[in-house]
C-alpha positions as CSV (number, residue, x, y, z in Angstrom):
1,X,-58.6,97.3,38.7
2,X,-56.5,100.5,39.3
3,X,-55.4,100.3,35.8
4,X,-53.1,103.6,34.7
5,X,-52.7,104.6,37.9
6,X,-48.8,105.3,38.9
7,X,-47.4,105.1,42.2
8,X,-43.5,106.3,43.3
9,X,-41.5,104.2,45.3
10,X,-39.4,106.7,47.2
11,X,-36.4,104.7,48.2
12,X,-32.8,104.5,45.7
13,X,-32.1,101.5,47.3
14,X,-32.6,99.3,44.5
15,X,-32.4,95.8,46.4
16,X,-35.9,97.1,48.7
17,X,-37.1,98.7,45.4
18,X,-37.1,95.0,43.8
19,X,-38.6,93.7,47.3
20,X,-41.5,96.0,47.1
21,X,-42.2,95.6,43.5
22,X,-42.5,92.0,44.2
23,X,-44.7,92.5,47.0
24,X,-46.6,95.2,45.1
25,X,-46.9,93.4,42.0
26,X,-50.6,92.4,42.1
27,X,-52.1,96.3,42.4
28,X,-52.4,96.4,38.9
29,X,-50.9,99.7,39.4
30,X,-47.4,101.2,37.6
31,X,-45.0,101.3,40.5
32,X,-41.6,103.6,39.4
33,X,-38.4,104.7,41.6
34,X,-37.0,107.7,41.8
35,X,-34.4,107.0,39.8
36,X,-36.4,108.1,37.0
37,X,-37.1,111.8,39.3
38,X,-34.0,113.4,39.1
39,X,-35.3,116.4,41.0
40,X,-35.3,114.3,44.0
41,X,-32.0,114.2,45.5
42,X,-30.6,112.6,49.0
43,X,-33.5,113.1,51.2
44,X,-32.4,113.8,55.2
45,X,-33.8,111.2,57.7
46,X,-34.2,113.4,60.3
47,X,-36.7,111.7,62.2
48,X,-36.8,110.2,65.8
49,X,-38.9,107.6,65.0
50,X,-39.1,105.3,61.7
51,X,-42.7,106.7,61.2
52,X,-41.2,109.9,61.4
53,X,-38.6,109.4,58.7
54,X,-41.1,107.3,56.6
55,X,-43.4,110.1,56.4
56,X,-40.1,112.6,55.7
57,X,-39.9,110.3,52.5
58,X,-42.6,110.2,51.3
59,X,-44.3,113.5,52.1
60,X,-40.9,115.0,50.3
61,X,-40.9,112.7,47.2
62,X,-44.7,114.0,46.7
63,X,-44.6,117.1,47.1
64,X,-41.4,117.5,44.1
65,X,-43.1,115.2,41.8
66,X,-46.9,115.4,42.3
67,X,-46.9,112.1,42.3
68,X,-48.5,109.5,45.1
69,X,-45.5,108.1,47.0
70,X,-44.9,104.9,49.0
71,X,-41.8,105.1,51.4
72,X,-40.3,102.6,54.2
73,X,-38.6,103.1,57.2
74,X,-37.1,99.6,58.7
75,X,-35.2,99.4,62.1
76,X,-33.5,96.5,63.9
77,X,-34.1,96.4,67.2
78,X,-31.9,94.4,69.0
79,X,-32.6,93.7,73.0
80,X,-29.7,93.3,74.7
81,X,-28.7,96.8,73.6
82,X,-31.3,98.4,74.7
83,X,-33.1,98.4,71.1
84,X,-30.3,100.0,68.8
85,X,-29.7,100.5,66.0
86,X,-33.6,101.0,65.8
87,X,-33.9,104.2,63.5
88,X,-30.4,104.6,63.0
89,X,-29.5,100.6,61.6
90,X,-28.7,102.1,57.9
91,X,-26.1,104.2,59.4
92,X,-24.8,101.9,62.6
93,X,-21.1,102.0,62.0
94,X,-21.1,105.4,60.6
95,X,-21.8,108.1,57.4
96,X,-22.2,105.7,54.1
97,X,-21.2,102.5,56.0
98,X,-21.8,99.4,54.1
99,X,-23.7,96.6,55.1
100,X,-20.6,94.3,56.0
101,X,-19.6,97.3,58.1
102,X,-23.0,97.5,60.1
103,X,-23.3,93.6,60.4
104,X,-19.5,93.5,61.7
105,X,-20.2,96.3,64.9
106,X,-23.5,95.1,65.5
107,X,-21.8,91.5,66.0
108,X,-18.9,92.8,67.7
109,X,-21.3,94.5,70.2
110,X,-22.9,91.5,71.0
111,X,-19.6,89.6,71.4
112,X,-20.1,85.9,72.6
113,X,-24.0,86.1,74.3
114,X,-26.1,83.1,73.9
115,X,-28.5,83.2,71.3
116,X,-31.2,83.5,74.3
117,X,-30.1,86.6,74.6
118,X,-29.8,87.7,71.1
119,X,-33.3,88.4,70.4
120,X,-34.3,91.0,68.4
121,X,-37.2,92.0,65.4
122,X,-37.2,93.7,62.8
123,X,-39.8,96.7,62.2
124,X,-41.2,98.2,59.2
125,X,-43.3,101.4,58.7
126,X,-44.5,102.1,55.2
127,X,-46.4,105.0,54.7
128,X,-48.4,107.0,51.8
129,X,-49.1,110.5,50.8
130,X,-50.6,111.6,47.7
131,X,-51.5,115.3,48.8
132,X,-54.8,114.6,50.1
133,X,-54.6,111.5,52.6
134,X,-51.9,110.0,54.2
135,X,-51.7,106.6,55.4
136,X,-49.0,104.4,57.4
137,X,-48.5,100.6,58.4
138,X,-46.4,98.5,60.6
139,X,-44.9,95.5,60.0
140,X,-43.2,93.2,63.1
141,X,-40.7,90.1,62.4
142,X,-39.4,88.5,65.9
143,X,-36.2,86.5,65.7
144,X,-32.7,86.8,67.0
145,X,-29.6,87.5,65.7
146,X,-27.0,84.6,64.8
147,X,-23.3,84.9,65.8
148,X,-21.9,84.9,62.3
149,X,-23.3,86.2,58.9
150,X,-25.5,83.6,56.8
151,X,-25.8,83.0,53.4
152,X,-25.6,84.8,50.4
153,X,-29.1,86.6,49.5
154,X,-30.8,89.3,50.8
155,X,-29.5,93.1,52.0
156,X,-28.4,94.7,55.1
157,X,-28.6,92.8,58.5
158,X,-30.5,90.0,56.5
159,X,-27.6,87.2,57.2
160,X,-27.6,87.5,60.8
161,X,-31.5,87.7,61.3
162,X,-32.9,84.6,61.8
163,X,-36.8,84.6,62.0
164,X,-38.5,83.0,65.2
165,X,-39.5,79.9,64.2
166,X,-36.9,79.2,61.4
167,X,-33.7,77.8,61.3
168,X,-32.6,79.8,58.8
169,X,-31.4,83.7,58.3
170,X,-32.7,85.7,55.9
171,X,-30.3,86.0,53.7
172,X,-30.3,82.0,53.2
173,X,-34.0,82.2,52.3
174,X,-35.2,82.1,48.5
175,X,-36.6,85.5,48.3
176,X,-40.2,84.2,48.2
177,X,-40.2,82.6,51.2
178,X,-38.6,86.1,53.0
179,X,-41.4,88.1,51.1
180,X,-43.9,85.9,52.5
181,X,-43.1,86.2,56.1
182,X,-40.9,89.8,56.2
183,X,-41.2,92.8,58.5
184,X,-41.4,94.8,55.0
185,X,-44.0,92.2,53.8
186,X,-46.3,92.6,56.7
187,X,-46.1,96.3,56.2
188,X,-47.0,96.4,53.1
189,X,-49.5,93.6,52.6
190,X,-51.9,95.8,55.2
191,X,-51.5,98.9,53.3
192,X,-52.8,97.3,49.9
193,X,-55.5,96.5,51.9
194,X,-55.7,100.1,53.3
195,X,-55.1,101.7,49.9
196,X,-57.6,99.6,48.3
197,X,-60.7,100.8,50.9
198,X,-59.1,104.0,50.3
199,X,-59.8,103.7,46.7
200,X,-63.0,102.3,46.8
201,X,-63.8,105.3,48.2
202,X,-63.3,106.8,45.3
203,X,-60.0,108.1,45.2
204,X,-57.3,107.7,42.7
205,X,-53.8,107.4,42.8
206,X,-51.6,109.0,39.9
């Protein structure tokens, strides 16, 4: 119904790129990344707060391309330290870490607890600016985190997250059946409902 429109998805990371798109897919709405902006380069998260950083996205990526943007912000939250990484889980072990080096300090912080008191939850805020409104969700995925990584799928902390309720982490999960119950999912399934009132209203978006 939004035929023509085009929306940017202002992340490079090309594994949530493909998890959005999926999630995104029935908008009827062309959703690009930036790869195809080259005048947006490494954007600073300098944000307290994942809204904060969210917004940093995608109030940055619009305002260089003219262009509506959609960006994330996801932090795990882990109780038994106190909720860290939180807004800093991309960079946990350091500048550029990579996701094996995350995974391996968050699990060598948590050393041998019991999985009682391994919970934690993942938390999503997606948020969209087009230059006249600006909008944000939040998505919320309970679970707790498992003492050794967990199948092959999936990105990040995904193989040592294992969703309340499941016996599996997410990285062992097909990818439908993460998308259908994800922190990111949640997010973004209320904001197509918030974009679409939005452009029922008659706004556009591209």
């Amino acid at each position: 119904m939004f035929r023509g429109k085009k929306l940017i998805l202002a992340t490079n990371n090309i594994h949530k790129q493909k998890e959005m798109d999926a999630l995104l897919n029935d908008m009827d709405i062309k959703i690009v990344g930036l790869n195809q902006y080259s005048q947006v380069g490494e954007i600073d998260e300098t944000g307290k707060t994942l809204i904060e950083n969210s917004f940093i996205k995608s109030r940055t990526v619009n305002k260089l391309t003219g262009v509506p943007s959609l960006a994330d912000d996801t932090g795990l939250e882990v109780d038994a330290l106190g909720g860290k990484p939180g807004v800093y889980s991309a960079r946990y072990a350091g500048e550029n870490p990579t996701y094996e080096d995350n995974v391996n300090k968050l699990l060598v912080e948590l050393g041998d607890l019991p999985k009682e008191k391994r919970t934690a939850r993942f938390r999503t805020v997606v948020t969209f600016v087009d230059g006249f409104e600006e909008l944000f969700s939040e998505g919320v995925i309970e679970g707790v985190i498992t003492s050794f990584p967990k199948g092959e799928d999936g990105f990040g902390y995904d193989p040592i997250f294992q969703p309340e309720g499941y016996s599996l982490t997410f990285a062992e999960m097909a990818k439908n059946e993460k998308n259908n119950i994800s922190h990111r999912a949640k997010a973004l399934f209320k904001m197509k409902k918030i974009l679409k009132q939005y452009l029922k209203k008659g706004a556009t978006i591209g």
